[in-house]
N, C-alpha and C positions, 0 to 999 in steps of 0.2 A: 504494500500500500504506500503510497505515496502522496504526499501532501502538498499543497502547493498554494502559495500566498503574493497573491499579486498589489503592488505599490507604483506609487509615479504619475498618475491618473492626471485629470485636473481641465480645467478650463482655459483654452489661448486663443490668442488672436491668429488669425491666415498669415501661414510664412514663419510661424515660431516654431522653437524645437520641444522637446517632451523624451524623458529617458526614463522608461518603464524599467521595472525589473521584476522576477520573480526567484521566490525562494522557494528551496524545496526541504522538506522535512529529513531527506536521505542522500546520500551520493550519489551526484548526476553522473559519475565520471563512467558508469556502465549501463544507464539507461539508453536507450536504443537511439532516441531523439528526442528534442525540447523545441515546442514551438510555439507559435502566440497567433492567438484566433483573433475575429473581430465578429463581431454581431450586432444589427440594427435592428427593431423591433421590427415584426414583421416579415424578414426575410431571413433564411440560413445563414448561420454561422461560416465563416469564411475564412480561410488559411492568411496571414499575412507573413511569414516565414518560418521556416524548420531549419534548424541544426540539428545535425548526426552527431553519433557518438567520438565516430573518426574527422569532424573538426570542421566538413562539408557541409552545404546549408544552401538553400532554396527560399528564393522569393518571388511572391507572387506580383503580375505583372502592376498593377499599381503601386508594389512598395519597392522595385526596383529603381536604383537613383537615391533613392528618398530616406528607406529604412535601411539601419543594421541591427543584424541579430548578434548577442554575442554569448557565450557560457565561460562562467568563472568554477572550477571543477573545484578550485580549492572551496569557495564560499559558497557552493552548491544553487550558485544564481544564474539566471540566464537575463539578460537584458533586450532591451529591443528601445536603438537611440533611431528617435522620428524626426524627420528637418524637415521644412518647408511645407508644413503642415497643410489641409484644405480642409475645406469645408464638410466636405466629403468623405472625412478620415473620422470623423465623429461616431463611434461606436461603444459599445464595451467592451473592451479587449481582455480576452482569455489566456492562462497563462495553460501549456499541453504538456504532458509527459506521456512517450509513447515505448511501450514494453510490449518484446515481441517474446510471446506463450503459445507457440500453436493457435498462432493468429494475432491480432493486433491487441494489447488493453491499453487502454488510454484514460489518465486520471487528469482532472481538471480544477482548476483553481476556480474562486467564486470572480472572481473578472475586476477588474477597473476603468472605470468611464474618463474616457477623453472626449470632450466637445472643444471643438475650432466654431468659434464665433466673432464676430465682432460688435 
């Protein structure tokens, strides 16, 4: 089981940055991947990127440019630094840990809200 507690959230204006983080109850250093969701009311939850265990990582095509993902193995955090914010970015953002068991389990943080407003 693994725990997960997400921070960094918060209200900006369009074009500012915001540096999420998440912690985890356990060492990340052999869970499979760590990644940070987004979700708007209304529609599906949605990838904004994934880090591997082996140091690789994928982002989806609006956080390309914009987002990094990063994991701290010693402090069992994964971060996710946002620049140039829009309007559009405004969700609750999920924090993911994904362990692979004969098949996928995926454990989730309770999320934290970023709003881009002006």
């Amino acid at each position: 089981q693994v725990q997960l507690v997400e921070s960094g959230g918060g209200l900006v204006q369009p074009g500012w940055s915001l540096r999420l983080s998440c912690a985890a109850s356990t060492s990340i250093s052999s869970i499979h991947a760590m990644a940070w969701y987004r979700q708007v009311p209304g529609k599906p939850r949605e990838m904004v990127a994934r880090i591997f265990r082996d140091g690789s990582y994928i982002y989806s095509d609006f956080a390309k440019g914009r987002f990094t993902i990063s994991r701290d193995n010693a402090r069992n955090t994964v971060n996710l630094q946002m620049n140039a914010l829009k309007f559009e970015d405004t969700a609750l953002y999920y924090c993911n840990a994904r362990e692979v068991e004969s098949g996928y389990v995926n454990y989730w943080g309770q999320g934290t809200q970023v709003t881009v407003s002006s």
